[in-house]
DOKENU-851611 format. One line per 2 residues: number of its first residue (from 0); for each residue x, y, z of C-alpha. Coordinates in Angstrom, 2 decimals. Example, Ala and Ser with C-alpha at 12.3 -4.5 7.8 and 13.67 -1.06 7.14 Angstrom:
% DOKENU-851611
0	12.30/-4.50/7.80; 13.67/-1.06/7.14 .
//
This chain:
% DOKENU-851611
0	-137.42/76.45/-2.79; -135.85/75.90/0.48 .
2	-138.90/77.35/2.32; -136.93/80.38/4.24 .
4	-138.07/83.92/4.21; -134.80/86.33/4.23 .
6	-135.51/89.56/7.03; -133.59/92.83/6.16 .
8	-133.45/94.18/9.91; -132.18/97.92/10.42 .
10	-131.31/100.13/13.36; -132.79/99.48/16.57 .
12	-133.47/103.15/17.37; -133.07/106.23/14.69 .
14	-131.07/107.89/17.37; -127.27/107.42/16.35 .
16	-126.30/108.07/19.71; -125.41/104.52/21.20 .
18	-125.58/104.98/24.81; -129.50/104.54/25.02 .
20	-129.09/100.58/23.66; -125.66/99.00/25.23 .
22	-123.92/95.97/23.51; -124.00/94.81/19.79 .
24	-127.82/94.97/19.43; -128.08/91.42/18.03 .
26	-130.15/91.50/15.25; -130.02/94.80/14.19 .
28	-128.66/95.90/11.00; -128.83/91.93/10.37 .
30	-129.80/89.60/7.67; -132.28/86.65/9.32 .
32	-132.91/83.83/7.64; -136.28/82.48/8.96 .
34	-138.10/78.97/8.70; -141.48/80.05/6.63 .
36	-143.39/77.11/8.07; -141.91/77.47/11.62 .
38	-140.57/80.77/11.67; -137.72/79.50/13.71 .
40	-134.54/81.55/13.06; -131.99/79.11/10.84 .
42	-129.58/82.00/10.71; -128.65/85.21/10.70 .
44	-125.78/87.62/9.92; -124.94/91.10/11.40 .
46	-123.72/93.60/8.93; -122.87/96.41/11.53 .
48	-122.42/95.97/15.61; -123.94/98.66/17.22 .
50	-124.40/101.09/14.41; -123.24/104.47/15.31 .
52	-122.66/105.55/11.43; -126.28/104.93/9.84 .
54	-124.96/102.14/7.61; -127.96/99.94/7.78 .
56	-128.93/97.24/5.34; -131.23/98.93/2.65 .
58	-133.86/97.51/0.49; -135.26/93.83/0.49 .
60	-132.89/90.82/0.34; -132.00/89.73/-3.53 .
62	-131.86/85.97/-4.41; -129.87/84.69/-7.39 .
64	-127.76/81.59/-8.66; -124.49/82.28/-9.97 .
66	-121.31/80.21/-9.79; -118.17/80.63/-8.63 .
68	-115.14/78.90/-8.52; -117.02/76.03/-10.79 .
70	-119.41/75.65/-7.70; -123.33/76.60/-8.62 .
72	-124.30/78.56/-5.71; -127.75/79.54/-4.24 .
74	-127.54/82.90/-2.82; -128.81/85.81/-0.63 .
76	-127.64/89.18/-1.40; -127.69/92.12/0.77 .
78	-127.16/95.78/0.01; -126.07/98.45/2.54 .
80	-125.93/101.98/2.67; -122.09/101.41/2.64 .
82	-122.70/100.40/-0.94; -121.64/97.13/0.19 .
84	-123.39/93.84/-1.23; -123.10/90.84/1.15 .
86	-123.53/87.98/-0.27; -124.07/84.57/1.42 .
88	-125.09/81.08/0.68; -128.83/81.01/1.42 .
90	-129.00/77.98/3.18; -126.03/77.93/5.41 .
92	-125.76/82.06/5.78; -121.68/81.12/5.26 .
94	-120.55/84.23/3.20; -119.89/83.27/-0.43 .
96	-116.67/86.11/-0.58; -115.06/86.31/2.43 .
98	-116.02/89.05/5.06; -113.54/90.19/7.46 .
100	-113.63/91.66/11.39; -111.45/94.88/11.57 .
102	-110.76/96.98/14.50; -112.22/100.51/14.50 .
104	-111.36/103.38/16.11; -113.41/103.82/19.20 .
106	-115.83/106.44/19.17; -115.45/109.95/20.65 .
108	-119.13/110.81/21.77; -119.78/107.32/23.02 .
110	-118.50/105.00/25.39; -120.37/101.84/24.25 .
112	-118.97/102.00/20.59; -117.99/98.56/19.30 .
114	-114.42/97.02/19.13; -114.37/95.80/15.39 .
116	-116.79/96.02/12.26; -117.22/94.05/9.51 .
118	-115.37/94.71/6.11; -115.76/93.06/2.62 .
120	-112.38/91.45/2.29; -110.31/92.47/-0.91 .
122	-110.76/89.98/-3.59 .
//
């Protein structure tokens, strides 16, 4: 009903080894919200920054109506191979439980690991 197709996106390479793509590899292992009539992106939402681990998003983007907190809320649900469910309003992309970014420990067979991750924050 809004008129947006929702874009599962997954590793950039199926090497795991991160030196062969530097940075945060936008859009990988992301959730994109598209435009259907434009396809102009309206938003988007990285699950992992330059995956090293093989926890990319798995299986097609879920859409539901629930509501929390006495607020009815349209939603976008992703699953990962973290067994992880993101969940985000589907027109904004503004999580609907909050997501944190955590420092990780850099890795030992890369130099191009990234700083922090993202974690589903304790409820």
């Amino acid at each position: 009903d809004l008129g947006y197709v929702y874009i599962p996106l997954t590793a950039p390479t199926a090497s795991a080894w991160g030196v062969w793509r530097p940075g945060d590899n936008l859009f990988a292992d992301s959730l994109v919200a598209l435009d259907a009539k434009t396809g102009k992106r309206v938003w988007h939402f990285q699950t992992v920054h330059h995956n090293l681990w093989e926890w990319e998003n798995v299986g097609p983007a879920m859409l539901g109506d629930f509501t929390v907190d006495g607020r009815r809320i349209k939603a976008v649900m992703q699953p990962t191979k973290q067994s992880w469910l993101y969940v985000f309003d589907r027109m904004t992309g503004q999580p609907v439980w909050p997501i944190v970014e955590r420092p990780v420990a850099k890795a030992t067979h890369t130099i191009l690991a990234a700083p922090s991750a993202t974690f589903l924050a304790p409820q």
